[in-house]
Rosetta silent file (secondary structure, phi, psi, omega in degrees, C-alpha in Angstrom):
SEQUENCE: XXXXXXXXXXXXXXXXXXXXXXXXXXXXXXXXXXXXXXXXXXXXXXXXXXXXXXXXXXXXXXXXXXXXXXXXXXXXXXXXXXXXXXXXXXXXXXXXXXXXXXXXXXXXXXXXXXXXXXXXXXXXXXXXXXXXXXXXXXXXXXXXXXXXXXXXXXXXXXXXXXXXXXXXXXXXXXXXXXXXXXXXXXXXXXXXXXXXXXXXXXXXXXXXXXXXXXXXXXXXXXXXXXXXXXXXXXXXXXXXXXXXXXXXXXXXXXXXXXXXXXXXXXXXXXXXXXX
SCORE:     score description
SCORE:     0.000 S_00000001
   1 L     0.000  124.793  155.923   -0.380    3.757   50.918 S_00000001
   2 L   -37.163  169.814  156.337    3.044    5.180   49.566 S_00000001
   3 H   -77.912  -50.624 -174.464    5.705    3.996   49.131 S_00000001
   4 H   -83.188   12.498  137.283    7.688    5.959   51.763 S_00000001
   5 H   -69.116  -29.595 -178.101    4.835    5.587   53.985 S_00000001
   6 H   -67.499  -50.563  152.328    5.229    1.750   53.495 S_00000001
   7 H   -28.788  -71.126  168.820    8.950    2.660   54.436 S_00000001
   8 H   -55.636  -14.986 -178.090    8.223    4.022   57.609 S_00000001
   9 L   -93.285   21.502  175.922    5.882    1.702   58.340 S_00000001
  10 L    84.847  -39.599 -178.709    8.188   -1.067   58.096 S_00000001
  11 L   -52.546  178.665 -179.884    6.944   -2.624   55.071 S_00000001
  12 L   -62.718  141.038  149.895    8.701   -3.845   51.771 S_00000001
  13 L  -124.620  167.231  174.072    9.686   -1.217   49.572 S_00000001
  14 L   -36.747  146.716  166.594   10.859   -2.093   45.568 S_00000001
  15 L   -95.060  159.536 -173.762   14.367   -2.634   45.644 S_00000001
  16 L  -103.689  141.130  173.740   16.184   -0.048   43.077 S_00000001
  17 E  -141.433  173.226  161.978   18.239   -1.108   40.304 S_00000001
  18 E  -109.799  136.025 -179.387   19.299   -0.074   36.876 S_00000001
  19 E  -130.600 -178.690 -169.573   18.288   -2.480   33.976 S_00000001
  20 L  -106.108  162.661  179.111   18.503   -2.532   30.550 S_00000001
  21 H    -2.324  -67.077 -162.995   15.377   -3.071   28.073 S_00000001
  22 H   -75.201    5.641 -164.023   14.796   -6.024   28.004 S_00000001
  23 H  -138.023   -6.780 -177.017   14.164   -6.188   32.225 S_00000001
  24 L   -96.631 -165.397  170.961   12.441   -2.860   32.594 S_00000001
  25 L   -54.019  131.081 -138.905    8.713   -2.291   32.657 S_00000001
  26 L   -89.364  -21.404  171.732    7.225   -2.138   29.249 S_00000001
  27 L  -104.006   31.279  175.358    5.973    1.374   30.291 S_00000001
  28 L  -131.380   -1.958  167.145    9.248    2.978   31.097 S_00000001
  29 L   -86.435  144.138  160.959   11.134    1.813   27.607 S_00000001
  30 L  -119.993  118.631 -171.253   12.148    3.935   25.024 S_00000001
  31 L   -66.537  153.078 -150.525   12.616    2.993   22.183 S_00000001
  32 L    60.032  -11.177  164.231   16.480    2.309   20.818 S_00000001
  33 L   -94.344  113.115 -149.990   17.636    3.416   24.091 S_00000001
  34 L   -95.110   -3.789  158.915   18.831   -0.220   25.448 S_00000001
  35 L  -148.409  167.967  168.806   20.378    0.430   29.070 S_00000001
  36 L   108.215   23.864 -176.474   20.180    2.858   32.005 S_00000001
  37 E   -80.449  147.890  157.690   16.354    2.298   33.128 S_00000001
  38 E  -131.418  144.191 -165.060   16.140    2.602   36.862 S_00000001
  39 E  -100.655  130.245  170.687   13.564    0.744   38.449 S_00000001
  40 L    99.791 -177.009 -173.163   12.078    0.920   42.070 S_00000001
  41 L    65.063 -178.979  170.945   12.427    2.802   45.537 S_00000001
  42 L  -106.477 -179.218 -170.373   10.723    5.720   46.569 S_00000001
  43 H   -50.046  -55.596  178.523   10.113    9.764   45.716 S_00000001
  44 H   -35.190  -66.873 -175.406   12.664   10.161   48.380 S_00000001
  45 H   -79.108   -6.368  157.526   15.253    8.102   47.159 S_00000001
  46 H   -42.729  -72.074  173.102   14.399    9.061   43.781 S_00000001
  47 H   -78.449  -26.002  137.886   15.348   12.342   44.126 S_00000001
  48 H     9.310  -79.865  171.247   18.567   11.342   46.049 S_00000001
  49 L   -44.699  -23.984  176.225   19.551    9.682   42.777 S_00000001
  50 L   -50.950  -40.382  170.304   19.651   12.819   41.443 S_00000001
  51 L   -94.750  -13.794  168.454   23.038   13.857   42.494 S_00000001
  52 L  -121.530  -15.869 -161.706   24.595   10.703   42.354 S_00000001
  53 L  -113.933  152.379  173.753   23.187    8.435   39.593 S_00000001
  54 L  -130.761  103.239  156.492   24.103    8.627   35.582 S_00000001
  55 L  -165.133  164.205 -147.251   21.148    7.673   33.834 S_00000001
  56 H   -66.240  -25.696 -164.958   18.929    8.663   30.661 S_00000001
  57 H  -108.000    1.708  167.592   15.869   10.308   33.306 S_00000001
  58 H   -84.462  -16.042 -176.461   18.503   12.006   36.026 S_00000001
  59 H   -93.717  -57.146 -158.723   20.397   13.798   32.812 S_00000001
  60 H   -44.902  -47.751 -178.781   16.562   14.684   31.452 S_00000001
  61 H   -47.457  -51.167 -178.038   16.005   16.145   35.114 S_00000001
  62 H   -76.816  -21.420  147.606   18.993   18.139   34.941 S_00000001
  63 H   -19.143  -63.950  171.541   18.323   19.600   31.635 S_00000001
  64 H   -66.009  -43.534 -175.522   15.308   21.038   33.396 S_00000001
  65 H   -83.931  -22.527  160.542   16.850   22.194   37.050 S_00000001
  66 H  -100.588   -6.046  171.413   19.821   24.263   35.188 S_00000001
  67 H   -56.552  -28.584 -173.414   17.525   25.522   32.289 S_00000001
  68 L   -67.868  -47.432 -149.652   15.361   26.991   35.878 S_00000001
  69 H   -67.340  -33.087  154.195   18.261   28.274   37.381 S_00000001
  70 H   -72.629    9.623  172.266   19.381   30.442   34.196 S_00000001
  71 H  -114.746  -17.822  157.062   16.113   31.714   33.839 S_00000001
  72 H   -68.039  -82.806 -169.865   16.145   32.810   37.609 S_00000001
  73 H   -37.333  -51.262  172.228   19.088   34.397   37.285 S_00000001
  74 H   -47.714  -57.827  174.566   18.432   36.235   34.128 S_00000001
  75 H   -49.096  -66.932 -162.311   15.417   37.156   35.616 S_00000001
  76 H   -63.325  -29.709 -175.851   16.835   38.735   38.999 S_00000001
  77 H   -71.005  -28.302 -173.823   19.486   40.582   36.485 S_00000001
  78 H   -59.357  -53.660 -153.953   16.076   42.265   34.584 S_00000001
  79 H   -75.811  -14.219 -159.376   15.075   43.282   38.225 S_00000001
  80 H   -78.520  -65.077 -149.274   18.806   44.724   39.430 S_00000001
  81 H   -61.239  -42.995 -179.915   19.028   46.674   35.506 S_00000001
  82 L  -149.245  152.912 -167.927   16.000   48.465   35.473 S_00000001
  83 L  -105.453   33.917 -173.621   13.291   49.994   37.295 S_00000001
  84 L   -74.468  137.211  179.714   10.370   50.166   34.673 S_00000001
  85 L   -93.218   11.217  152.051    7.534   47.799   36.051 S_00000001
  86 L   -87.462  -16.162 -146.870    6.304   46.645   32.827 S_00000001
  87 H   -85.193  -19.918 -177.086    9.345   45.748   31.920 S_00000001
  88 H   -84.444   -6.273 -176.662    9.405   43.669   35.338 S_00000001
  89 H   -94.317  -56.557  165.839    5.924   42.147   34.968 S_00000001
  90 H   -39.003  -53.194 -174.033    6.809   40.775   31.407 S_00000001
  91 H   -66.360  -29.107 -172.168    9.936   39.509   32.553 S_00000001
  92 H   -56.490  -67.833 -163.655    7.986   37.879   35.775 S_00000001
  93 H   -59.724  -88.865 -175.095    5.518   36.005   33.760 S_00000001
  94 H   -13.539  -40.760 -156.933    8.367   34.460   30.862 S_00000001
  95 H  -107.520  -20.820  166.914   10.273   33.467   33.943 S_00000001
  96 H   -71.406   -4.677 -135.590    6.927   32.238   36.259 S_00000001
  97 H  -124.628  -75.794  175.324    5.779   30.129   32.544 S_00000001
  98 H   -36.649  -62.649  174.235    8.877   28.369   33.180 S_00000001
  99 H   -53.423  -72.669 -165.500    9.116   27.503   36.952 S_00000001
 100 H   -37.594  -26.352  176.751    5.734   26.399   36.821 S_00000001
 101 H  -104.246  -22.006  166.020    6.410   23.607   34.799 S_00000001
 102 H   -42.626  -38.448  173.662    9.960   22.665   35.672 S_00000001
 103 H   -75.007  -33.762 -149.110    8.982   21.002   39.013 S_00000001
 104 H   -96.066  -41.382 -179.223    6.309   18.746   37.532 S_00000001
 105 H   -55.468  -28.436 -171.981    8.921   17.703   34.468 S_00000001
 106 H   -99.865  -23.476  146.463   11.624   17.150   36.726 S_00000001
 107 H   -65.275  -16.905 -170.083    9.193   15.133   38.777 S_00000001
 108 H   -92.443  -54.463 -158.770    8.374   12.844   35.858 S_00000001
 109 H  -103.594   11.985  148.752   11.867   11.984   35.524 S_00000001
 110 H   -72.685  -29.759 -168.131   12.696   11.600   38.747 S_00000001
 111 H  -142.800   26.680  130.110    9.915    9.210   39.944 S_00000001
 112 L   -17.981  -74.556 -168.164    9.107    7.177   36.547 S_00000001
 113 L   -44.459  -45.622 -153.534   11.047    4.413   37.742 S_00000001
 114 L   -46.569  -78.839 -146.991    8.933    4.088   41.077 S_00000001
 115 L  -151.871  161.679  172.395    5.608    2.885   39.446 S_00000001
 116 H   -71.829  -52.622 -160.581    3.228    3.377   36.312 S_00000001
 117 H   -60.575  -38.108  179.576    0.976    4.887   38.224 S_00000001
 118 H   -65.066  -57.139  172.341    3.645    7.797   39.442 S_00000001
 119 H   -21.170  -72.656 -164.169    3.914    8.121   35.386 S_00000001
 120 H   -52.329  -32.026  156.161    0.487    8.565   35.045 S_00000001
 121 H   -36.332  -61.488 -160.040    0.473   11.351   37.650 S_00000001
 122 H   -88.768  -10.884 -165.796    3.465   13.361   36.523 S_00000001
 123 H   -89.629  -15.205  159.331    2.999   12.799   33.033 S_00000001
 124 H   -80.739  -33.326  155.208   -0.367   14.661   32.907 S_00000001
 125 H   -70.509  -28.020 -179.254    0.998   17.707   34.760 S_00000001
 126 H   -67.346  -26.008 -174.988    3.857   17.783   32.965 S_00000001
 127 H   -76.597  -70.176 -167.529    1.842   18.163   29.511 S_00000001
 128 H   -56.673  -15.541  144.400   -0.640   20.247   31.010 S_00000001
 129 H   -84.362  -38.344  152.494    1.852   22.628   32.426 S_00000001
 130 H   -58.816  -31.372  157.462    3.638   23.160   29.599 S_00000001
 131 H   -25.123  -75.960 -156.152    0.530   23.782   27.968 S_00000001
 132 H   -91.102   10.912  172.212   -0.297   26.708   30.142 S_00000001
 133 H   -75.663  -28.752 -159.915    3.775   27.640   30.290 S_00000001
 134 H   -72.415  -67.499 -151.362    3.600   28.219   26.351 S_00000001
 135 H   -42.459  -58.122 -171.766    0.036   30.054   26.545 S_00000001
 136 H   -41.747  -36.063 -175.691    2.451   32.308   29.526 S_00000001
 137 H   -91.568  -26.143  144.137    4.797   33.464   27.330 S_00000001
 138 H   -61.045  -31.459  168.461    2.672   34.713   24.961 S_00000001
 139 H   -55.837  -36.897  169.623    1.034   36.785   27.363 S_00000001
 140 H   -66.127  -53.171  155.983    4.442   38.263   28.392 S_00000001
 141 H   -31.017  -46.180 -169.761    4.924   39.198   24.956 S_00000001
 142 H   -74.701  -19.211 -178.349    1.486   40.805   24.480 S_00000001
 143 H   -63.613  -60.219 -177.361    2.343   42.495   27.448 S_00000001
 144 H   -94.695   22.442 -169.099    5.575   44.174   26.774 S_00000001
 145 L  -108.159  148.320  173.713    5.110   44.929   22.544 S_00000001
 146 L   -67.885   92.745 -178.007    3.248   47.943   21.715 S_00000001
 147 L   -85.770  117.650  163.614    0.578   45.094   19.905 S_00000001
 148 L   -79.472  167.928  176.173   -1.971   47.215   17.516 S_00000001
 149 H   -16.770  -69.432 -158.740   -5.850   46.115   17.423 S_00000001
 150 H   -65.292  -51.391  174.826   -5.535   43.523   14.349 S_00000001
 151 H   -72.753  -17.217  172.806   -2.677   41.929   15.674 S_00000001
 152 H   -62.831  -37.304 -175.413   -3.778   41.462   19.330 S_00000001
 153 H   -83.943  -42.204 -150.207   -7.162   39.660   17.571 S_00000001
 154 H   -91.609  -40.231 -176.728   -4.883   37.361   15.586 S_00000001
 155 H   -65.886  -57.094  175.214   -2.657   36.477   18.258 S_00000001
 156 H   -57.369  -12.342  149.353   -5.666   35.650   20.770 S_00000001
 157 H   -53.772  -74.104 -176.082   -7.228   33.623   17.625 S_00000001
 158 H   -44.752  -42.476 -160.115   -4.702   31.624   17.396 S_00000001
 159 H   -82.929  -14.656 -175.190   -3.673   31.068   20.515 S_00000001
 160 H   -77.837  -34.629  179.485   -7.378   30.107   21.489 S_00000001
 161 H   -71.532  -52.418  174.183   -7.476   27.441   18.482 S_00000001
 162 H   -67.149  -10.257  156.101   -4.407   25.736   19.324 S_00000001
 163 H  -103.281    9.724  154.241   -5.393   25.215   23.157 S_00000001
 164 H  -102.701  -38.827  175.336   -8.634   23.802   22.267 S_00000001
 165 H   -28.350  -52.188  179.116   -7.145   21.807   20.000 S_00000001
 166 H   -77.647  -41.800  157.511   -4.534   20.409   22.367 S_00000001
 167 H   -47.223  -30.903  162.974   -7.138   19.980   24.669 S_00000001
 168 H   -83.734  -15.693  173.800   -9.057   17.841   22.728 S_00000001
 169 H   -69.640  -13.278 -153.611   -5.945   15.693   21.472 S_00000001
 170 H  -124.079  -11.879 -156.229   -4.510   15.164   25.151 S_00000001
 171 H  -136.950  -13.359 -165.779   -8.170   14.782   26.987 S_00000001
 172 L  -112.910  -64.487 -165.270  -10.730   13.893   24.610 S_00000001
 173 L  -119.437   29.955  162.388   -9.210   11.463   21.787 S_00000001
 174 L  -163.422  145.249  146.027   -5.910   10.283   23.874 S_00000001
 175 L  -106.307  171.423 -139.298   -5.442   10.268   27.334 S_00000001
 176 H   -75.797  -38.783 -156.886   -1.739   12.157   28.254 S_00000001
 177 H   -69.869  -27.997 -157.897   -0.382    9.408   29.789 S_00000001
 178 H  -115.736   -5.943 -172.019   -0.940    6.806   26.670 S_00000001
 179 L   -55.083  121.482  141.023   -0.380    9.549   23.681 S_00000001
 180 L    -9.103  119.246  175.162    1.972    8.163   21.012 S_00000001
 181 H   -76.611  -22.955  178.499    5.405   10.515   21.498 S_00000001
 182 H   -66.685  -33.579  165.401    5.410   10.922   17.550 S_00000001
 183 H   -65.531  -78.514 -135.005    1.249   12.547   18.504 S_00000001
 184 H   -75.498  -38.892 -178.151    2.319   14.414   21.511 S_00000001
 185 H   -81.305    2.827  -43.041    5.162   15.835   19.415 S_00000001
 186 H   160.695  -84.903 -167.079    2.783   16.910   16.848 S_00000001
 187 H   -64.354  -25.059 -158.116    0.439   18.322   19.380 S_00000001
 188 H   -85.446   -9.896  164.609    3.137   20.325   21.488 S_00000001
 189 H   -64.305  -41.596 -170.426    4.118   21.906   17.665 S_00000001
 190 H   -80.336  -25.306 -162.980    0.527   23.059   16.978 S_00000001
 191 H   -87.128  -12.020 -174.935    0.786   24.530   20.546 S_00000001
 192 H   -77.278  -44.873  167.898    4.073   26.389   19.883 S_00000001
 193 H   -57.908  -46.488  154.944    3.037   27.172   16.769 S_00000001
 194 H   -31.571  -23.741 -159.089    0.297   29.365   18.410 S_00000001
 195 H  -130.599  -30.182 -169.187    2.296   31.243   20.101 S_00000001
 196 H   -62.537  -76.537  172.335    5.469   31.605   17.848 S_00000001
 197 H   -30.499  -58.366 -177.312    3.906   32.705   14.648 S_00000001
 198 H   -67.456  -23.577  177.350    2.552   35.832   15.536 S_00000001
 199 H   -60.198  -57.042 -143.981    5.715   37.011   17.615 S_00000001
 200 H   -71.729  -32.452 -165.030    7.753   36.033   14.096 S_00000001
 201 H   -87.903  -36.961  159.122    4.716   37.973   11.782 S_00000001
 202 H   -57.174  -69.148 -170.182    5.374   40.751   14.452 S_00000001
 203 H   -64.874  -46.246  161.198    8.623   41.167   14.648 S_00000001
 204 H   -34.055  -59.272  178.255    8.876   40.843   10.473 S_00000001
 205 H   -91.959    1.658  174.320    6.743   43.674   10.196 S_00000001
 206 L  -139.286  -26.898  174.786    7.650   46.346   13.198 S_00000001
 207 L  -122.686  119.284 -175.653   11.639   45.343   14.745 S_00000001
 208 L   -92.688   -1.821 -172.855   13.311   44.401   11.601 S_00000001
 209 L  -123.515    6.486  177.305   16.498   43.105   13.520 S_00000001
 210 L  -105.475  -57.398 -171.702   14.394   41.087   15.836 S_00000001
 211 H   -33.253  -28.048  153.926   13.488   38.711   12.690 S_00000001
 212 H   -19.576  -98.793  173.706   16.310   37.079   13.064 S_00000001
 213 H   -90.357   20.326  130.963   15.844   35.787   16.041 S_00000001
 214 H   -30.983  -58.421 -167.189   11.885   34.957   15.762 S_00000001
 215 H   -83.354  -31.158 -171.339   12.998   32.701   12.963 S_00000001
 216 H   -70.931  -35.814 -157.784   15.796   31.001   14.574 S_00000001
 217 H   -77.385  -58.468 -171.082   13.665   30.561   17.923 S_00000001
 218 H   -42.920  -74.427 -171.817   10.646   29.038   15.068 S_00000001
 219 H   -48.129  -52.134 -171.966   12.952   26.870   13.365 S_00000001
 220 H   -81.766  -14.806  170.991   14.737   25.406   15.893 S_00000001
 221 H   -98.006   18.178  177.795   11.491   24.295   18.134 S_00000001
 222 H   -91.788  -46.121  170.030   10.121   22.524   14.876 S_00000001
 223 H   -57.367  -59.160  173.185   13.384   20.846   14.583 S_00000001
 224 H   -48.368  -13.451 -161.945   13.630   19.650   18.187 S_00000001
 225 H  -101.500  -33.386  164.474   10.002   18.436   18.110 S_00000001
 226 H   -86.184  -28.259  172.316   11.184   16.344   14.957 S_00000001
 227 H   -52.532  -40.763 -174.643   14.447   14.844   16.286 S_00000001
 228 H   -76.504  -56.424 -165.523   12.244   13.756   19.609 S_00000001
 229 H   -66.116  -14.935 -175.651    9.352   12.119   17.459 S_00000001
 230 H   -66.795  -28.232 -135.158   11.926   10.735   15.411 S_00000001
 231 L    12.667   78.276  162.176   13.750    9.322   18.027 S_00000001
 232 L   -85.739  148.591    0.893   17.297   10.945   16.670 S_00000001
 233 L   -89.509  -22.236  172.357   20.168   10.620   17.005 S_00000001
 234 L   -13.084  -70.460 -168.707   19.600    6.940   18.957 S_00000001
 235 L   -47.563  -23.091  177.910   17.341    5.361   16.062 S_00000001
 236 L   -63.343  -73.857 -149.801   20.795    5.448   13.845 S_00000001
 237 L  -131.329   77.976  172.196   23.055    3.755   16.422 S_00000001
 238 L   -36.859   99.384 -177.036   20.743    2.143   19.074 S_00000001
 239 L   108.989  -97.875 -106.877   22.954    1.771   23.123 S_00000001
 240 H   -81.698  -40.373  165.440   25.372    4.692   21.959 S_00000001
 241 H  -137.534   61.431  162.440   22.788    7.529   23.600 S_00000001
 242 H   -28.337  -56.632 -170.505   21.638    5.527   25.997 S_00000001
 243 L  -118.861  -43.942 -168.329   22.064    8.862   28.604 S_00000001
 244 L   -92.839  110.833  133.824   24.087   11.586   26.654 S_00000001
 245 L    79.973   65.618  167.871   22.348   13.251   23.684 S_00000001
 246 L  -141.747  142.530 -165.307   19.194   10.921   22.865 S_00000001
 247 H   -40.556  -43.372  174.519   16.360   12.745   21.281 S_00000001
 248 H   -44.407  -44.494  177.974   14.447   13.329   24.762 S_00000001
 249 H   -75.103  -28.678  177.619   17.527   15.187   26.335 S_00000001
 250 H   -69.358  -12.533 -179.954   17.742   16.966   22.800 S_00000001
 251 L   -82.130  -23.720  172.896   14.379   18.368   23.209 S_00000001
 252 H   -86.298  -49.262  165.062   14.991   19.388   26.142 S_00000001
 253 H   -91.622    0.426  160.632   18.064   21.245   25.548 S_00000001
 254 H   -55.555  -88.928  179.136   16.274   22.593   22.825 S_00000001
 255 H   -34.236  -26.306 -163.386   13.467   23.921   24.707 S_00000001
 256 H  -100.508  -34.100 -157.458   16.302   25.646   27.007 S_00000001
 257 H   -82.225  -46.884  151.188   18.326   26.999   23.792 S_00000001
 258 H   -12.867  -68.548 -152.790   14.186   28.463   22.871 S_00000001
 259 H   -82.327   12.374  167.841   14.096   30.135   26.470 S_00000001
 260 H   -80.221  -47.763 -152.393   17.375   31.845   25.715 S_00000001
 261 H   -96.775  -25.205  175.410   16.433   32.981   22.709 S_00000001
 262 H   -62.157  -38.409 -156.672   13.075   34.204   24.343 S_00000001
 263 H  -103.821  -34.472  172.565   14.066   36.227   26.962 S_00000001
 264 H   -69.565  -28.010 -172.650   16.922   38.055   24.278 S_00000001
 265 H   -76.307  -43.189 -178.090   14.099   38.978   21.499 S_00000001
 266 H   -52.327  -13.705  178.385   11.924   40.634   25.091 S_00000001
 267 H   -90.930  -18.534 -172.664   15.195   42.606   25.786 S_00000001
 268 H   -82.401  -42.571 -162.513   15.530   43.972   22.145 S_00000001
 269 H   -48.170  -67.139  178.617   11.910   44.082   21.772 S_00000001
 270 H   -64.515   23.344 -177.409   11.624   46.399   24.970 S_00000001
 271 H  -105.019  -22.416  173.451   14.559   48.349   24.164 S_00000001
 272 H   -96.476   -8.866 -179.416   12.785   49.643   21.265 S_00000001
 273 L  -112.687  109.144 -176.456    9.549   50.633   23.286 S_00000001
 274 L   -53.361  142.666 -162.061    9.568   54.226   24.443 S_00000001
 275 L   -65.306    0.000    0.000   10.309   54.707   28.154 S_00000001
């Protein structure tokens, strides 16, 4: 039974609090982050919390619900500006690669607290949705670049190695729920890397002003993936970013500064591809 059936039904539910380390649940600490866990209640009240509580997984949530909402918007400005439909099919997928995983992420950090078991739930959709969010966005790419023969085979090489790969690291020799965050950042690198490289080996060799921002987009989701396995900036001065600006939210605003940067190289890129 749920918990908010066992709420309607009368029964106990968890009471909610926020504790610090040493009181939460051994599977909801992170390490060097020493207060702001909250523990208990249900999905309901969970998401409640959202709007009223300051704590390290309601700022992770909200990373994710305004990174959505600028990627809507952006989106609905694509469909206003012009009426080519690839260019609206490209944009569709980059901006569906996103939504799709943004509910299950902002579920993980909404209803963590509840119970290990809601962890175990959200935390294998969330990896397994980003998974097929990355894999999306290369498709939107392949979609709107004039891709010739060799490169079309390289990209769908790649991108084929690095999602068996992650498939066997997240389902085979870990399961998602128990991966090491220093592995999992690792793995979500090799999967990025799949999809990155070939844009950046593209854009080098056919939009010379798009290299730019290939490599800045490259660079900066290698960096974010080491600050979160690193646990930066936190591991310096352990309790100072407890909610604001501890590697998990940086990764996160990373990942947002990424889809920014995604959705600007597809406007140059198609700007350059005869109508």
């Amino acid at each position: 039974m749920r918990a908010d059936d066992e709420q309607r039904s009368g029964t106990s539910v968890p009471p909610v609090k926020v504790v610090d380390f040493h009181q939460a649940p051994t599977y909801l600490r992170r390490p060097y982050i020493l207060h702001g866990y909250r523990v208990g209640g249900t999905r309901r009240m969970a998401l409640a919390a959202l709007f009223y509580e300051l704590n390290n997984e309601t700022l992770n949530a909200w990373t994710m619900i305004l990174g959505i909402i600028y990627s809507t918007w952006r989106f609905w400005t694509v469909l206003i500006d012009t009426a080519r439909a690839e260019v609206h099919i490209s944009f569709l997928i980059l901006w569906f690669a996103a939504a799709s995983h943004v509910g299950f992420s902002i579920a993980l950090h909404a209803f963590i607290g509840i119970s290990e078991a809601e962890r175990v739930v959200f935390r294998t959709l969330d990896v397994v949705m980003l998974q097929q969010s990355i894999f999306l966005k290369g498709v939107a790419f392949c979609l709107a670049l004039p891709v010739p023969g060799w490169f079309l085979t390289f990209y769908v090489f790649g991108v084929v190695v690095v999602l068996m790969y992650s498939f066997y690291t997240c389902t085979i020799r870990n399961r998602i729920w128990t991966i090491p965050k220093p592995e999992l950042a690792r793995h979500m690198q090799y999967i990025t890397f799949g999809y990155l490289l070939p844009l950046w080996t593209y854009a080098a060799l056919n939009i010379g002003g798009l290299t730019l921002v290939a490599s800045i987009t490259f660079l900066i989701w290698f960096g974010g993936a080491v600050l979160y396995a690193k646990h930066y900036p936190e591991r310096l001065w352990p309790g100072v970013f407890d909610c604001v600006a501890s590697s998990h939210i940086l990764m996160h605003l990373v990942a947002q500064s990424v889809h920014v940067l995604e959705y600007r190289f597809l406007d140059r890129a198609l700007a350059d591809v005869p109508k």
